[in-house]
C-alpha positions in Angstrom: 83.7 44.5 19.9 84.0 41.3 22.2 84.1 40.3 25.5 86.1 38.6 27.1 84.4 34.9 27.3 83.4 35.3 23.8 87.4 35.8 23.0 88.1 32.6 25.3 85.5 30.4 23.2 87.5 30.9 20.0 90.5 30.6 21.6 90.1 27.2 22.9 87.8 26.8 19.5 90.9 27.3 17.3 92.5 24.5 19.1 89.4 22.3 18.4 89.5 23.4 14.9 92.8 22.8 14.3 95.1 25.7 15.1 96.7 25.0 18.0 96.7 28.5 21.1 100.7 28.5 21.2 100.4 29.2 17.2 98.0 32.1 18.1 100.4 33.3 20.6 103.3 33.4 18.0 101.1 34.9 15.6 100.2 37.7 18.1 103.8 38.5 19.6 105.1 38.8 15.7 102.1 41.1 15.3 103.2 43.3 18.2 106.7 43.7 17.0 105.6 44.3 13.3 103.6 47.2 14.8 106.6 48.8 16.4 108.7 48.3 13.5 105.8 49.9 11.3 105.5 52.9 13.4 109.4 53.1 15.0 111.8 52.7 12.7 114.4 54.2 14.6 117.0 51.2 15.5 118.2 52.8 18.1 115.3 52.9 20.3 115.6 50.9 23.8 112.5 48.4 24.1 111.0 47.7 27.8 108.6 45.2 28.4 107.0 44.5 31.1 105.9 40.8 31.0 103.3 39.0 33.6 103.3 35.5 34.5 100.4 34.8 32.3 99.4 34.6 28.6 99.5 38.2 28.0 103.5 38.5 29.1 103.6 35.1 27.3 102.4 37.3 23.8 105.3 39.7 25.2 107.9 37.0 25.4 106.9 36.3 21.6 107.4 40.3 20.8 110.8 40.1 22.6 112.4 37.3 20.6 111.5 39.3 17.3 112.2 42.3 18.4 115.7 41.7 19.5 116.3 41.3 15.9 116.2 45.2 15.2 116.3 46.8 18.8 117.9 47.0 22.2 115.6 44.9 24.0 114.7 44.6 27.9 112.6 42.5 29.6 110.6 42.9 33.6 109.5 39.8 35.0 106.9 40.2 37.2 107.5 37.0 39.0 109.2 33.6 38.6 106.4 31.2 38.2 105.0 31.4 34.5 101.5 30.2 34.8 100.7 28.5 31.6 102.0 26.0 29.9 102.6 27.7 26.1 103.7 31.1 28.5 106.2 28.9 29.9 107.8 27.4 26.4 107.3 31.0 25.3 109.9 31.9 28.3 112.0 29.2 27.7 113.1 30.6 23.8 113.2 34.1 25.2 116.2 32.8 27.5 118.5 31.6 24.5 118.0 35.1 22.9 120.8 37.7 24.1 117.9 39.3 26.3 118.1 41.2 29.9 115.4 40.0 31.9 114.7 41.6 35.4 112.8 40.7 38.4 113.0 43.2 41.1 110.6 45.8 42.0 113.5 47.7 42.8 114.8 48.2 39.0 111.9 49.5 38.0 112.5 53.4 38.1 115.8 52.5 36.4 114.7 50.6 33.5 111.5 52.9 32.8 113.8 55.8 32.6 116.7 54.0 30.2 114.1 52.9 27.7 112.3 55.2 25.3 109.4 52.3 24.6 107.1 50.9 27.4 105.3 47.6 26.6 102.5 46.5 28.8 102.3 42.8 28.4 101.3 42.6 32.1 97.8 41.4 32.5 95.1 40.3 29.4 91.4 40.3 30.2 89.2 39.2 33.1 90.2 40.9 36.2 88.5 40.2 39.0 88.4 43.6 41.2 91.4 46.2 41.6 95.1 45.4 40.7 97.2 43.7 43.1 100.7 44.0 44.1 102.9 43.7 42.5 101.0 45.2 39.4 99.4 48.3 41.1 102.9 49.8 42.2 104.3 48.9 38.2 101.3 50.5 36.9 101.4 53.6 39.0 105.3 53.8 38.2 104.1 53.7 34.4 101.7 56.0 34.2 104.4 58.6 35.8 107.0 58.3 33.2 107.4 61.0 31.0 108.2 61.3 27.5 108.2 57.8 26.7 105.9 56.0 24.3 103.7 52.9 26.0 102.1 50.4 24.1 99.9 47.8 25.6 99.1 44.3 24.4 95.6 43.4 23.5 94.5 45.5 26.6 95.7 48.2 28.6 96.8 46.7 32.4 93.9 47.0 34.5 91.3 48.1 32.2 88.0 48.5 33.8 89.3 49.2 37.0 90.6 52.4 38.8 93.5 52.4 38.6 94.9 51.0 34.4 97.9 51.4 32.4 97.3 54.6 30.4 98.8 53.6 26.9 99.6 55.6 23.8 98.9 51.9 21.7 97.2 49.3 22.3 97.4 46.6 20.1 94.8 44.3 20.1 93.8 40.9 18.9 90.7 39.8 16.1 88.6 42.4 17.8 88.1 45.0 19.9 87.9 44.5 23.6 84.7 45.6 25.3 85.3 49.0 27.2 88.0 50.0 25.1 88.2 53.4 23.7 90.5 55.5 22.7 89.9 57.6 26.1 91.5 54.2 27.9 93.5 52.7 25.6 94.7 55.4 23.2 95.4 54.5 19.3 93.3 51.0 19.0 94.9 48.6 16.3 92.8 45.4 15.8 95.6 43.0 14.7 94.6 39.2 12.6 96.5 36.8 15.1 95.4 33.7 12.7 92.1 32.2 13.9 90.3 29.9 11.9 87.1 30.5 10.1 85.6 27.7 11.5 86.2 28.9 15.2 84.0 31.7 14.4 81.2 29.8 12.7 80.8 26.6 14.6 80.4 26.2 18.2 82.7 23.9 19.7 84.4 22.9 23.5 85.6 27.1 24.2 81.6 27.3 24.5 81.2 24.0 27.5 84.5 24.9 29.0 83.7 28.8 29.4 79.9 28.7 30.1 78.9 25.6 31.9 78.2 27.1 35.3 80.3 24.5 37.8 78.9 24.3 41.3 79.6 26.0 44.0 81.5 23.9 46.5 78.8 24.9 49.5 75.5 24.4 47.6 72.8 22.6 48.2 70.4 20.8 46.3 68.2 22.7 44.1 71.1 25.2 43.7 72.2 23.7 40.7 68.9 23.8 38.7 65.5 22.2 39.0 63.9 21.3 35.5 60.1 20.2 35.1 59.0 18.2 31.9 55.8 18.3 30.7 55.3 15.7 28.4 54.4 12.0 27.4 51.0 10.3 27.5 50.8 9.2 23.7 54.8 8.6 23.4 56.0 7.4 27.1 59.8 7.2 26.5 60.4 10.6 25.2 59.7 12.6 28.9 62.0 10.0 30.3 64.8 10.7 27.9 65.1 14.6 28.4 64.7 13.9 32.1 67.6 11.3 31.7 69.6 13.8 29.6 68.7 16.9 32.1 70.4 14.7 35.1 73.1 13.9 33.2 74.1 17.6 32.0 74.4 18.0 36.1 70.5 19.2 37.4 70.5 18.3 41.0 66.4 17.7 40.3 63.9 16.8 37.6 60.0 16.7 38.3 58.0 14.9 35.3 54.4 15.9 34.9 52.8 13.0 32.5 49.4 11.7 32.0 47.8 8.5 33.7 48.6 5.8 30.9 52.4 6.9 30.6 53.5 8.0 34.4 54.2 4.2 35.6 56.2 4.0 32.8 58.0 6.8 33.3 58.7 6.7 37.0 60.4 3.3 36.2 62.6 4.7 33.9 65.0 5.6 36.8 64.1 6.3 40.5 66.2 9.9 40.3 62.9 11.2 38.5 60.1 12.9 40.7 56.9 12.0 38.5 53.5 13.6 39.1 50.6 11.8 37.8 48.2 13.8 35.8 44.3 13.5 35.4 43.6 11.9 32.2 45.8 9.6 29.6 46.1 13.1 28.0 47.2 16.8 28.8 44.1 18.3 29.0 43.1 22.1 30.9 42.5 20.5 34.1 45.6 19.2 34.8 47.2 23.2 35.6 46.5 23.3 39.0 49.1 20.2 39.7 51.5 21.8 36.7 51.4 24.8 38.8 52.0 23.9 42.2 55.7 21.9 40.3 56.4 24.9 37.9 56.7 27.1 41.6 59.4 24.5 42.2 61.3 24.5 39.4 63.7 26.6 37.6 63.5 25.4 34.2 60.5 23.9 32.1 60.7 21.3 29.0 57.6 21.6 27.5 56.6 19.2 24.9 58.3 15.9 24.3 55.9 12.8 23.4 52.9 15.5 24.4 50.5 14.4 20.7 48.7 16.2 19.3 45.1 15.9 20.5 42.7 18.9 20.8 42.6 19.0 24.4 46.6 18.9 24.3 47.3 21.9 22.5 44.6 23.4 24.5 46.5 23.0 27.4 49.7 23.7 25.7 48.4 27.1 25.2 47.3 28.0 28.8 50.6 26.6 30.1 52.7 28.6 27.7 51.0 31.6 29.4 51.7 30.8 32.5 55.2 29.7 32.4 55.7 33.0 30.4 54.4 35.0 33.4 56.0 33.0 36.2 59.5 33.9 34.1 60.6 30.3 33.9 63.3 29.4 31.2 61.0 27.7 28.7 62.0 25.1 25.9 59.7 24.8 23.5 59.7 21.2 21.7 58.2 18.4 19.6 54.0 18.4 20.0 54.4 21.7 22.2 56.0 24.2 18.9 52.5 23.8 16.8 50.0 24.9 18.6 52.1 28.2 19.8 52.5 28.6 16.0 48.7 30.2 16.2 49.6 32.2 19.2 53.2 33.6 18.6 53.0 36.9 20.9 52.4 34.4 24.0 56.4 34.0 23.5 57.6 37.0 22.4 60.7 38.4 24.0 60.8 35.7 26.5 63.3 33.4 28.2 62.3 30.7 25.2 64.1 28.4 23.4 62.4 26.8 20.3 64.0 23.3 19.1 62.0 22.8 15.6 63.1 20.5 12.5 62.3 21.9 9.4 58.9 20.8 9.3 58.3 22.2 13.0 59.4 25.8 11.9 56.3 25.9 9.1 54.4 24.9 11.7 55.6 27.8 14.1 56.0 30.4 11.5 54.4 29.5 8.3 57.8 29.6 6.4 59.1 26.8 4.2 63.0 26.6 4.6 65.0 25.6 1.7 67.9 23.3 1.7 70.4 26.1 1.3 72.0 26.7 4.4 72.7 30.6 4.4 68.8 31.2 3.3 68.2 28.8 6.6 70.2 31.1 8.8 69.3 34.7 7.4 65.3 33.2 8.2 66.2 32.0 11.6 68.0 35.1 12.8 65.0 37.2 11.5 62.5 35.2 13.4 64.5 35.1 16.3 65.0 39.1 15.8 61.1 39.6 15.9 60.0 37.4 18.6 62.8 37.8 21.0 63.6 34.0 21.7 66.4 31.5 20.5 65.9 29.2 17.7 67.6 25.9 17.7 67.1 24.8 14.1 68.1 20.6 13.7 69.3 19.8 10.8 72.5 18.7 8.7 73.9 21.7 9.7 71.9 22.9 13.3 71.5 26.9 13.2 71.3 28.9 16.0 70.7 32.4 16.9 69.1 35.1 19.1 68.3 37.6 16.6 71.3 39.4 16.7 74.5 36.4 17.0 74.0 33.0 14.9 76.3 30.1 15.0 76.0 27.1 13.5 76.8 23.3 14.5 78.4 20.5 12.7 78.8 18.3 15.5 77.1 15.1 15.2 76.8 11.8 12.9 74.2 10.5 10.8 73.4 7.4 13.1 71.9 10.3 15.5 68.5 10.2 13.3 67.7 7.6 15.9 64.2 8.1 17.7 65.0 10.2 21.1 67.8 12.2 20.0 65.6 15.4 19.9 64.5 14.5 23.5 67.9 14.0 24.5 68.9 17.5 23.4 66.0 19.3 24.7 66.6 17.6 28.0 70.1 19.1 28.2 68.9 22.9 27.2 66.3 22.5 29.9 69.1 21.6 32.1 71.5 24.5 31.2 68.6 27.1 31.5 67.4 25.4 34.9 70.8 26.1 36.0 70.8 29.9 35.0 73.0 29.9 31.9 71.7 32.3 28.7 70.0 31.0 26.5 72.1 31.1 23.4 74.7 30.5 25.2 72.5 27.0 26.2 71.8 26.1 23.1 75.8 26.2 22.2 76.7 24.4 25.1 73.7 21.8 24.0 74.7 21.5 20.1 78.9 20.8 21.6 77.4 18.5 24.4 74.7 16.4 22.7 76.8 16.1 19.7 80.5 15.2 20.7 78.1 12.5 22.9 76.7 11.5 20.1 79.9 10.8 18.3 81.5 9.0 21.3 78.6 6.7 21.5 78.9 6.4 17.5 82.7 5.5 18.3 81.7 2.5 20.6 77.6 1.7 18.8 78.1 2.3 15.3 74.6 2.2 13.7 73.3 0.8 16.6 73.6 3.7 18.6 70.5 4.4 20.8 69.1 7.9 22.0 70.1 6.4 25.6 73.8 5.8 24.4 74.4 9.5 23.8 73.0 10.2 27.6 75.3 8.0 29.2 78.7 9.7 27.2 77.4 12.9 28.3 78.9 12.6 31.5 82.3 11.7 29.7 82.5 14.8 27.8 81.8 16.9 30.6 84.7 15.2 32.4 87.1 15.6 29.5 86.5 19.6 28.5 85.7 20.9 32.3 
């Protein structure tokens, strides 16, 4: 079963991947007349369908045009503005076909009583509250015919609301909808409309353009997320990198708490960071107090980039860990900061964590050596995930991620990305998409698609020259293109 962003993401996936939405439109109208030519084979039969302005009546167009082959064929327009672009071209065939198409409400009774078959094509997924006119009064009418067989495409009208087409059929696409049952939506046939493999594996734009939480029009700042990094002292640049990349992905604030020999540094970076000084030219215990009075602000925390890995560090690492665990702050997990929670796993368990390890950072975290083969990698990852309750982002040739019960993987990025910072780049813009209230697997898809279609951008324009701060400043450029 899926819901219905999940089915939007490989929608707009199978366009990234190469097969194209009107294809999967034409794939799923051809489906729904190849079901009623299965299961009615009597020629004879008078078709109605009852088409919205939207993709769904534009996968009833399709039907039309195919089933006009075999059957009397009638078509109710719900309006005369078609909504999408393929829905429109979808219309435009249906017109050369030798097809009645009505408009007015007024018909209605009429054509529901001529017609033996009733196709709902009327409204898809993701309605927003009870049916509107005219589709309350068409829905009512439908559900008070007698003796006629209905048959609803991908979902019943109105599902999930009070008042739904009641369907014999429903014929639905690559999965199951979530809330259908038979109860709702009668016989449930899961039709394969043609989406590719890779749609389903990698992540891609669907998971940017559905997810990415735009702001509201009347917000203020904060609203739109509030990250804090903890990191630098040894390593100065890699605080100001995620805080670079969180502002870019669209935080309207980042704090950076950083010891005494790095937080110069790192407030000149850009004047759009807020840097507390710390205590000592390391993280050490003493510097909580300050940590805590920020992480009260905040609504995200980076914990870990360009940290080192002195004693007193991972002392501290430790005690913060607890902290931001019990404060229920969105945590990323990275660089210096994954070892030293390695020896005290439960601290994270079933948490609001994401964990960004290479290879060598997972041994460190769970003692496990991964090999080079890529669906040992992913069974290991999901299973970790699965027993602490977090979300792994595994780098690698081939990024894994999962949640412990969903895994995807990413193939989005170039080889010149093995540049120093690109790991501080990428936790920068989880931290951002957590700060600003997105899930975290969903995060780390939007990050891997983000980061990585940057990446390739700047690779476009740098070549091998490309710089960790390259891919930051194409990340506006991709939000701009997919949102």
């Amino acid at each position: 079963m899926i819901s219905e962003a999940e089915m939007k993401v490989i929608d707009t996936n199978s366009e990234y991947f190469g097969v194209p939405t009107f294809q999967l439109m034409e794939n799923a109208g051809k489906n729904i007349a190849e079901f009623i030519q299965n299961h009615f084979k009597d020629t004879t039969k008078h078709i109605l369908l009852l088409c919205g302005t939207g993709n769904n009546g534009g996968d009833g167009f399709v039907a039309a045009r195919y089933l006009t082959q075999y059957y009397p064929v009638t078509v109710f327009l719900t309006g005369t503005e078609i909504k999408t672009q393929i829905a429109q071209k979808n219309y435009q065939k249906l017109q050369t076909y030798e097809v009645k198409i009505y408009h007015t409400i007024q018909d209605l009774d009429y054509l529901l009583q001529e017609n033996d078959l009733i196709i709902d094509a009327l409204l898809g997924t993701g309605l927003a509250g009870p049916l509107k006119e005219p589709y309350a009064t068409i829905v009512k009418k439908v559900n008070e015919t007698r003796k006629k067989t209905i048959i609803s495409v991908d979902v019943p009208t109105g599902l999930g609301t009070p008042l739904a087409v009641q369907p014999d059929h429903t014929v639905t696409f690559h999965d199951k909808k979530q809330g259908m049952t038979e109860q709702n939506s009668g016989t449930i046939t899961v039709v394969d409309i043609g989406i590719p493999q890779e749609a389903l594996t990698y992540v891609g734009p669907g998971e940017l353009s559905i997810y990415y939480p735009r702001p509201a029009k009347k917000s203020h700042k904060g609203d739109n997320g509030v990250v804090l990094i903890i990191g630098g002292g040894p390593y100065i640049g890699a605080p100001a990198l995620s805080g670079l990349a969180a502002l870019r992905t669209g935080v309207d604030l980042v704090y950076i708490a950083t010891p005494q020999r790095s937080w110069e540094s790192v407030a000149a970076f850009s004047p759009n960071f807020i840097v507390k000084d710390l205590t000592y030219d390391m993280l050490s215990k003493e510097d909580l107090p300050v940590i805590e009075e920020l992480l009260r602000k905040c609504t995200g925390v980076i914990l870990g980039p360009g940290l080192g890995a002195a004693p007193e560090t991972e002392e501290a690492i430790i005690l913060l860990v607890k902290r931001i665990i019990e404060e229920k702050k969105p945590l990323v997990l990275d660089a210096d900061a994954i070892k030293p929670v390695g020896e005290h796993l439960t601290l994270i368990k079933n948490s609001t964590t994401v964990v960004t390890p290479h290879v060598g950072e997972f041994k460190k975290l769970t003692g496990i050596t991964l090999s080079q083969d890529l669906t040992e990698r992913m069974t290991i990852v999901k299973e970790w995930a699965q027993k602490l309750g977090i979300t792994f982002f595994l780098k690698g040739y081939i990024d894994v991620l999962s949640n412990g019960s969903d895994i995807k993987q990413n193939k989005i990025h170039n080889e010149a990305m093995t540049v120093g910072g690109t790991g501080d780049v990428l936790a920068g813009i989880i931290g951002a998409l957590l700060s600003k209230g997105v899930k975290p697997y969903e995060a780390v898809r939007i990050a891997a698609f983000l980061n990585g279609e940057a990446g390739n951008e700047a690779f476009q324009k740098k070549s091998y020259g490309l710089l960790a701060t390259d891919i930051i400043e194409e990340i506006p450029n991709i939000l701009k293109k997919y949102l």
